[in-house]
PDB file of N, CA, C and O in Angstrom:
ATOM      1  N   UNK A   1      -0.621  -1.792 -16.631  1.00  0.00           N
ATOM      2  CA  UNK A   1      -0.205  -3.162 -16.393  1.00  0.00           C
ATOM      3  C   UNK A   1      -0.357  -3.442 -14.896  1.00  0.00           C
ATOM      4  O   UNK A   1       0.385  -2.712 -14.239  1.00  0.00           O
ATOM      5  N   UNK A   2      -1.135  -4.323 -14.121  1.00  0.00           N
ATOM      6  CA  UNK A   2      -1.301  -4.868 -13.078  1.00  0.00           C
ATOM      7  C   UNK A   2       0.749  -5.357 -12.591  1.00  0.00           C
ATOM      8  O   UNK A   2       1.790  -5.776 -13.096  1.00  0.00           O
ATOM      9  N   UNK A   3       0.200  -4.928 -11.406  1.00  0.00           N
ATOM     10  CA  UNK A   3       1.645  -5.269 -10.786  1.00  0.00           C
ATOM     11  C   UNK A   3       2.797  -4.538 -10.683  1.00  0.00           C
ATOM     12  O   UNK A   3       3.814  -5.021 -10.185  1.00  0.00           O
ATOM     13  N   UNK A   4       2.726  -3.198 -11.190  1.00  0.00           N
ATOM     14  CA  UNK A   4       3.846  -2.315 -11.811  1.00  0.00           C
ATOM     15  C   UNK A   4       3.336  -1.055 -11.986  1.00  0.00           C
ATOM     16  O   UNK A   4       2.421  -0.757 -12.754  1.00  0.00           O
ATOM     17  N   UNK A   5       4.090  -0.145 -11.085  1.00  0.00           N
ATOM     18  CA  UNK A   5       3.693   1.255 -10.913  1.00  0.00           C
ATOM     19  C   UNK A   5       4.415   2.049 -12.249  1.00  0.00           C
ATOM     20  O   UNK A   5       5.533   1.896 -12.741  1.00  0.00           O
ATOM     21  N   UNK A   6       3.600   2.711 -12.518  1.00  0.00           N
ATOM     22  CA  UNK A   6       4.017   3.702 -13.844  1.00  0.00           C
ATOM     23  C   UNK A   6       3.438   3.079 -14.823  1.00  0.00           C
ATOM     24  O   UNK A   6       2.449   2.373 -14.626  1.00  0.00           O
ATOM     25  N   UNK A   7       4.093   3.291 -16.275  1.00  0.00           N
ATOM     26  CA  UNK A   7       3.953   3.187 -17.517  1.00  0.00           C
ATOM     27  C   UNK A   7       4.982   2.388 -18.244  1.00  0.00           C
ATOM     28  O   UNK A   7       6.129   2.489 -17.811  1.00  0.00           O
ATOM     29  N   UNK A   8       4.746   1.490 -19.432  1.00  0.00           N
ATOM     30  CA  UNK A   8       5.551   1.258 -20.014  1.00  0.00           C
ATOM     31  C   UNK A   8       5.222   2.257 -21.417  1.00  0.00           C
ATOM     32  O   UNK A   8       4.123   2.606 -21.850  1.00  0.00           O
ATOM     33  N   UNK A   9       6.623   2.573 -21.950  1.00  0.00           N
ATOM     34  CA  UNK A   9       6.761   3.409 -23.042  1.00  0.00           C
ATOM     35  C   UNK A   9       6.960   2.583 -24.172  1.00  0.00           C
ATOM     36  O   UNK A   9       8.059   2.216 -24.588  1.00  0.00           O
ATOM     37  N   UNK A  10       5.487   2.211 -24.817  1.00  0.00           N
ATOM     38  CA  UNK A  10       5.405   1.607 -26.170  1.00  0.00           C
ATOM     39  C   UNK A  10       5.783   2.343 -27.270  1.00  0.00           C
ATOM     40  O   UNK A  10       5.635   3.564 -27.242  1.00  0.00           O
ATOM     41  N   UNK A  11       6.237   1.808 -28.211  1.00  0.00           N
ATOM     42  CA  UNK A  11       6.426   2.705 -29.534  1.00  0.00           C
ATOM     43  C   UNK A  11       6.055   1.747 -30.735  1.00  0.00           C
ATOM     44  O   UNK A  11       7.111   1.133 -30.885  1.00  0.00           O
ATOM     45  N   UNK A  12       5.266   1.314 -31.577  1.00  0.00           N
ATOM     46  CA  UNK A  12       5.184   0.734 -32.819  1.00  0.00           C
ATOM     47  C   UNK A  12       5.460  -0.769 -32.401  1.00  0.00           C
ATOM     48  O   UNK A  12       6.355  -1.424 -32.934  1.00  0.00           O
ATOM     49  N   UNK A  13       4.475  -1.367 -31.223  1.00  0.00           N
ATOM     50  CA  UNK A  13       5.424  -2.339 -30.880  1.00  0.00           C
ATOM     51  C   UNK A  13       6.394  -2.645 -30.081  1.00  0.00           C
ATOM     52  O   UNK A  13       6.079  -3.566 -29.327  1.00  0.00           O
ATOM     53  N   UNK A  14       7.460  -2.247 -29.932  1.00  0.00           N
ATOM     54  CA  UNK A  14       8.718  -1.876 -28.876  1.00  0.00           C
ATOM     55  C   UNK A  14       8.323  -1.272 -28.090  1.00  0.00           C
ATOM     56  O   UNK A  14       7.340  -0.534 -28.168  1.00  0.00           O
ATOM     57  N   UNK A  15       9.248  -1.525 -26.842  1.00  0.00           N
ATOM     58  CA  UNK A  15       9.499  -0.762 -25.831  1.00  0.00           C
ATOM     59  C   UNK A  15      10.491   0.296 -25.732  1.00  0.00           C
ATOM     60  O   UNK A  15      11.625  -0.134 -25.941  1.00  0.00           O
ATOM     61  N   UNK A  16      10.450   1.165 -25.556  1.00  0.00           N
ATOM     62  CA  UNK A  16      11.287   2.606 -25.266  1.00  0.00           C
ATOM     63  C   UNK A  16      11.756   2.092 -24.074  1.00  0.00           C
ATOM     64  O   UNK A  16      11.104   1.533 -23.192  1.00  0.00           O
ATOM     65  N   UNK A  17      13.422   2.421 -24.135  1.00  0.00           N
ATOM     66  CA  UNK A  17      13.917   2.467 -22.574  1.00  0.00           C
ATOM     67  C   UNK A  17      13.851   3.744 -21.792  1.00  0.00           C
ATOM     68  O   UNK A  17      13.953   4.954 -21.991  1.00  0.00           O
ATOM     69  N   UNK A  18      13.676   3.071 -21.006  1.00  0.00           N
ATOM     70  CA  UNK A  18      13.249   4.102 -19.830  1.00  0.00           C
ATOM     71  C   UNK A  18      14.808   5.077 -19.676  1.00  0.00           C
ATOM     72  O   UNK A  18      15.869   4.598 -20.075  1.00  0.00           O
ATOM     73  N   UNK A  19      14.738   6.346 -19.104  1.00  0.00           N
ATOM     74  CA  UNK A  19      15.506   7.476 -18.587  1.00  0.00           C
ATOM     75  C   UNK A  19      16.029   7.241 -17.343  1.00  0.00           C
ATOM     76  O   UNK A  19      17.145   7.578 -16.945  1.00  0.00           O
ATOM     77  N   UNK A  20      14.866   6.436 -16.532  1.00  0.00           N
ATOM     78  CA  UNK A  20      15.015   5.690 -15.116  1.00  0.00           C
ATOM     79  C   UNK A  20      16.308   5.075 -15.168  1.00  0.00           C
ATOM     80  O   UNK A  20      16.861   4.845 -16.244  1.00  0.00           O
ATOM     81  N   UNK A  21      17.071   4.661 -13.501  1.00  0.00           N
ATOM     82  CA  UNK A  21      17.925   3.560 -13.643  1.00  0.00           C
ATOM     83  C   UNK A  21      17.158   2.246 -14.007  1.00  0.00           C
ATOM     84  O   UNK A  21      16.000   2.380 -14.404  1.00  0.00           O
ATOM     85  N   UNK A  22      17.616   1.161 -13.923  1.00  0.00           N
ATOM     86  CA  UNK A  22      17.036  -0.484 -14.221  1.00  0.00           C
ATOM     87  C   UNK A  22      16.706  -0.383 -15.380  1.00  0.00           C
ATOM     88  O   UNK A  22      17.295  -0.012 -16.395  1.00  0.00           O
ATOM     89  N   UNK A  23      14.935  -1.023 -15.003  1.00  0.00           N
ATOM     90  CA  UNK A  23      14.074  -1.098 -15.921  1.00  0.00           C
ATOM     91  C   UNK A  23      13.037  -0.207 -16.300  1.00  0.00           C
ATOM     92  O   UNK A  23      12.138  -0.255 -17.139  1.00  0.00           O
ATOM     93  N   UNK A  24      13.420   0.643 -15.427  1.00  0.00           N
ATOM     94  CA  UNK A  24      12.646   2.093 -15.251  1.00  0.00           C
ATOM     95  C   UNK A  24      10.993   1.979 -14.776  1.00  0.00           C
ATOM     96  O   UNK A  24      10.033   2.745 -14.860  1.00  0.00           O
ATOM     97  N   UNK A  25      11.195   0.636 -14.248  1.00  0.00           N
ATOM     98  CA  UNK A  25       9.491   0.346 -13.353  1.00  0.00           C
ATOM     99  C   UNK A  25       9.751   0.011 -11.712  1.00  0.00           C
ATOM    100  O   UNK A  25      10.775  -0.428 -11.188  1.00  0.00           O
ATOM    101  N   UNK A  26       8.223   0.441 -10.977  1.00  0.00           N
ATOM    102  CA  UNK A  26       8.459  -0.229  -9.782  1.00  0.00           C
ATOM    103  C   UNK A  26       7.207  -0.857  -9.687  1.00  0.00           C
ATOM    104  O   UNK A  26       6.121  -0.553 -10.181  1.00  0.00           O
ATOM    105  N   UNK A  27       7.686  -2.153  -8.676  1.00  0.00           N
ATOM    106  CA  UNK A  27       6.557  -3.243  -8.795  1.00  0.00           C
ATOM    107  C   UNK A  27       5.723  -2.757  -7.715  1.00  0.00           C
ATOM    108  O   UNK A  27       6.219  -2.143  -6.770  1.00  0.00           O
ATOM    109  N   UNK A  28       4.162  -3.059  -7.826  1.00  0.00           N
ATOM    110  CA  UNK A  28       3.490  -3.058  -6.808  1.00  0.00           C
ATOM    111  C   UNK A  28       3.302  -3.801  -6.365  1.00  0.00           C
ATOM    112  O   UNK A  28       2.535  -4.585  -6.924  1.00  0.00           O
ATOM    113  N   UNK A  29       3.877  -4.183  -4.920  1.00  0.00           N
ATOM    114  CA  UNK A  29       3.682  -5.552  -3.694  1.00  0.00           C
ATOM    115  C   UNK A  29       2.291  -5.412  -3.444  1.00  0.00           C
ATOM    116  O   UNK A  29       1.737  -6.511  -3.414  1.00  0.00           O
ATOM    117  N   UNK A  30       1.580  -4.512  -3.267  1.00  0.00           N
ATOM    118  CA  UNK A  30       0.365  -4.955  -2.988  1.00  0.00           C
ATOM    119  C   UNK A  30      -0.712  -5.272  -3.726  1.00  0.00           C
ATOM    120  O   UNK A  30      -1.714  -5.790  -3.233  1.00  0.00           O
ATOM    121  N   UNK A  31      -0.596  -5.008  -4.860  1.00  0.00           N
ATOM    122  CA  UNK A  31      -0.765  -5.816  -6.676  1.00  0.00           C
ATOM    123  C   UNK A  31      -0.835  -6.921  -6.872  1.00  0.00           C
ATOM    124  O   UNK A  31      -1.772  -7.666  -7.160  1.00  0.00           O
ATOM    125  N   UNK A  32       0.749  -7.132  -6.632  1.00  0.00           N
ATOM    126  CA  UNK A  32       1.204  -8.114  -6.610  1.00  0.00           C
ATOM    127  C   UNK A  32       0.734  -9.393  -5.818  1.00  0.00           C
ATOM    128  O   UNK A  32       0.345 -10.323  -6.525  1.00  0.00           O
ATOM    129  N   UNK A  33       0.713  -9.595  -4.299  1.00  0.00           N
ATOM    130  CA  UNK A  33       0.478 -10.021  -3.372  1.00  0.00           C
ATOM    131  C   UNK A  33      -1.238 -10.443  -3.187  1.00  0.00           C
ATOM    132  O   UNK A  33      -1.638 -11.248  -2.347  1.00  0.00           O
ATOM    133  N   UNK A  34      -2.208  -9.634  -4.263  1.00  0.00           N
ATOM    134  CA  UNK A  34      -3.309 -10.063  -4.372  1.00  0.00           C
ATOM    135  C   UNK A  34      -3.412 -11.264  -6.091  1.00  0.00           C
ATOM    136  O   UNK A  34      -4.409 -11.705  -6.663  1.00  0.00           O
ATOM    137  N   UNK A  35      -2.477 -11.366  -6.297  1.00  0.00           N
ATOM    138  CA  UNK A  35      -2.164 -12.325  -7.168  1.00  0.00           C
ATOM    139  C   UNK A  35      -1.948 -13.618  -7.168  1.00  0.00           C
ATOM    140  O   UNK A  35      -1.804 -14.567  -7.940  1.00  0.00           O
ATOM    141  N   UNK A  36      -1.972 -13.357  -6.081  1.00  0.00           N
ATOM    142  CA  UNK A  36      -0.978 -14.785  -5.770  1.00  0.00           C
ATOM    143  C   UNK A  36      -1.229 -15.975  -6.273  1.00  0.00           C
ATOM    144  O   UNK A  36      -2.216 -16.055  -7.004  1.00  0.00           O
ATOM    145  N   UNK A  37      -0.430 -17.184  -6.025  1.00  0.00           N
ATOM    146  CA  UNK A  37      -1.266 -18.136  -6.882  1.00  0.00           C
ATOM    147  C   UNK A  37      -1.529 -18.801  -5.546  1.00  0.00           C
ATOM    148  O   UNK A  37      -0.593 -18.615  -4.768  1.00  0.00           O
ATOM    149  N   UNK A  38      -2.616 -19.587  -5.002  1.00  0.00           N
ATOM    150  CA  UNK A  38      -2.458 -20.144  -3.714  1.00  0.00           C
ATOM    151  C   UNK A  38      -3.268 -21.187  -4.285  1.00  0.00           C
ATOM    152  O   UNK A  38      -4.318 -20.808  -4.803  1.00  0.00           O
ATOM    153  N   UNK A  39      -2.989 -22.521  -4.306  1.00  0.00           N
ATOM    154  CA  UNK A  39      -3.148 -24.255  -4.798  1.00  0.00           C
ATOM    155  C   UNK A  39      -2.030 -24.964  -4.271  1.00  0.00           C
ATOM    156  O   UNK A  39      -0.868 -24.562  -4.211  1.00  0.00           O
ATOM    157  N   UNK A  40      -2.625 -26.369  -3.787  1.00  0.00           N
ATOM    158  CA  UNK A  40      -1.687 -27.272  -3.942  1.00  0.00           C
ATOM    159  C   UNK A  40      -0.931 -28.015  -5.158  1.00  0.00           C
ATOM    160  O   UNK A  40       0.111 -28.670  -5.149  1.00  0.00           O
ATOM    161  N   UNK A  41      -1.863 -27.670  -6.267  1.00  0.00           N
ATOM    162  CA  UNK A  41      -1.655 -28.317  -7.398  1.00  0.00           C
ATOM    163  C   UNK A  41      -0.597 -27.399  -8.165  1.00  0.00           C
ATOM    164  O   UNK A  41      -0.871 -26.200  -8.116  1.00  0.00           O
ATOM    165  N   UNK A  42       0.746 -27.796  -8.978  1.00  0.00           N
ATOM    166  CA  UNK A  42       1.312 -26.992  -9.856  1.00  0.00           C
ATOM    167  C   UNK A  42       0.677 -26.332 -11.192  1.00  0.00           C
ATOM    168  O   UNK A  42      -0.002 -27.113 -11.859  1.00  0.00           O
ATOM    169  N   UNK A  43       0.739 -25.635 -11.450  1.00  0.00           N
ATOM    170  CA  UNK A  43       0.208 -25.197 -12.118  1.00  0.00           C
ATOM    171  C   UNK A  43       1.384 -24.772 -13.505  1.00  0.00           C
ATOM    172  O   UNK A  43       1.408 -23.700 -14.108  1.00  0.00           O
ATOM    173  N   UNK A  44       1.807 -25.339 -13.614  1.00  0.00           N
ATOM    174  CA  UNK A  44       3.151 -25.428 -14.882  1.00  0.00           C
ATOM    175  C   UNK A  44       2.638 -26.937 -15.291  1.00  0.00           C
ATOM    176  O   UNK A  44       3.398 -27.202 -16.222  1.00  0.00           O
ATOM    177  N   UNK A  45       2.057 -27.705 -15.174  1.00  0.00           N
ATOM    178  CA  UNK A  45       1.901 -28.857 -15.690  1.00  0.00           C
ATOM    179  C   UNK A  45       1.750 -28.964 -17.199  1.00  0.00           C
ATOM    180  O   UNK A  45       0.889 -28.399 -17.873  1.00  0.00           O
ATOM    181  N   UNK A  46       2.597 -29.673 -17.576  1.00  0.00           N
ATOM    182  CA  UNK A  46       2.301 -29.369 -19.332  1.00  0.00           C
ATOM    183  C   UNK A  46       0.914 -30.104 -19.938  1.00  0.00           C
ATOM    184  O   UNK A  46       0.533 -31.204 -19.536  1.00  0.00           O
ATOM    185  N   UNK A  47       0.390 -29.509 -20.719  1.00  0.00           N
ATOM    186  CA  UNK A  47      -1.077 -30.071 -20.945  1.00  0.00           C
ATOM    187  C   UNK A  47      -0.527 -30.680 -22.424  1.00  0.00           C
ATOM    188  O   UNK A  47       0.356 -30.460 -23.253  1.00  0.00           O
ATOM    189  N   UNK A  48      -2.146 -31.990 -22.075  1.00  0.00           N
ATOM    190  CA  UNK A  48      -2.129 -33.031 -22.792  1.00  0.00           C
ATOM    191  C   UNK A  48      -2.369 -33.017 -24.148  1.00  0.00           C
ATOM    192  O   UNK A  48      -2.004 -33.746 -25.070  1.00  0.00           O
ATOM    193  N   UNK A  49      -3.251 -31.760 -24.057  1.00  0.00           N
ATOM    194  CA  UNK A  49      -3.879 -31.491 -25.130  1.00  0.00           C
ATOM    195  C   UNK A  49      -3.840 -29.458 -25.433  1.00  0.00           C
ATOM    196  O   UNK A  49      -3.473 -28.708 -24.528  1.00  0.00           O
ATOM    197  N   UNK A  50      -4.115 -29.128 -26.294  1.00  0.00           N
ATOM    198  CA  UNK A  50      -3.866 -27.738 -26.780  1.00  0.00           C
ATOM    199  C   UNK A  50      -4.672 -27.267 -25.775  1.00  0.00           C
ATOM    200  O   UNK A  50      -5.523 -28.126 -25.545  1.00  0.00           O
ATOM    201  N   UNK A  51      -4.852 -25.977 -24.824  1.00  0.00           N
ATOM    202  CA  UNK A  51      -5.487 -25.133 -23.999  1.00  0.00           C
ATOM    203  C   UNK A  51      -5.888 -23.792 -24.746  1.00  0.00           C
ATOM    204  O   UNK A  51      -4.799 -23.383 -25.149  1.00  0.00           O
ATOM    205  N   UNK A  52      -6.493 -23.224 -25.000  1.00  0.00           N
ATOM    206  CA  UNK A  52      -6.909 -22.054 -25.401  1.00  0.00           C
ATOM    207  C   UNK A  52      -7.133 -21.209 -24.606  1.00  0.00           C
ATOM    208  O   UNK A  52      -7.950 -21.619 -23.782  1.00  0.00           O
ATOM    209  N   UNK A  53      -6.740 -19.966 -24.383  1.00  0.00           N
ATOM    210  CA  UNK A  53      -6.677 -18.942 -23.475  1.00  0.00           C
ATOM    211  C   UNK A  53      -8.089 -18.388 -23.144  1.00  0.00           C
ATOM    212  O   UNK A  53      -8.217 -17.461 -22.344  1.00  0.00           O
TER     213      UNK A  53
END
């Protein structure tokens, strides 16, 4: 998974909790930080019409 050091522990679907404290992930800032969203425009705007991924 982009953004997040380690693994998530899938099972059938689900997630396994982690052994870790939290959420048992750590984020990668520098992952992260090449993500960014950089526009003036919002980008949550609800569309007019159906969008397809």
């Amino acid at each position: 998974m982009q953004g997040v050091k380690g693994e998530i522990d899938w099972d059938g679907g689900y997630i396994r909790p982690s052994p870790n404290l939290g959420l048992g992930i750590e984020i990668d800032d520098e992952a992260v930080a090449k993500m960014a969203y950089r526009s003036d425009a919002l980008h949550l705007d609800i569309a007019q019409s159906h969008v397809a991924p």
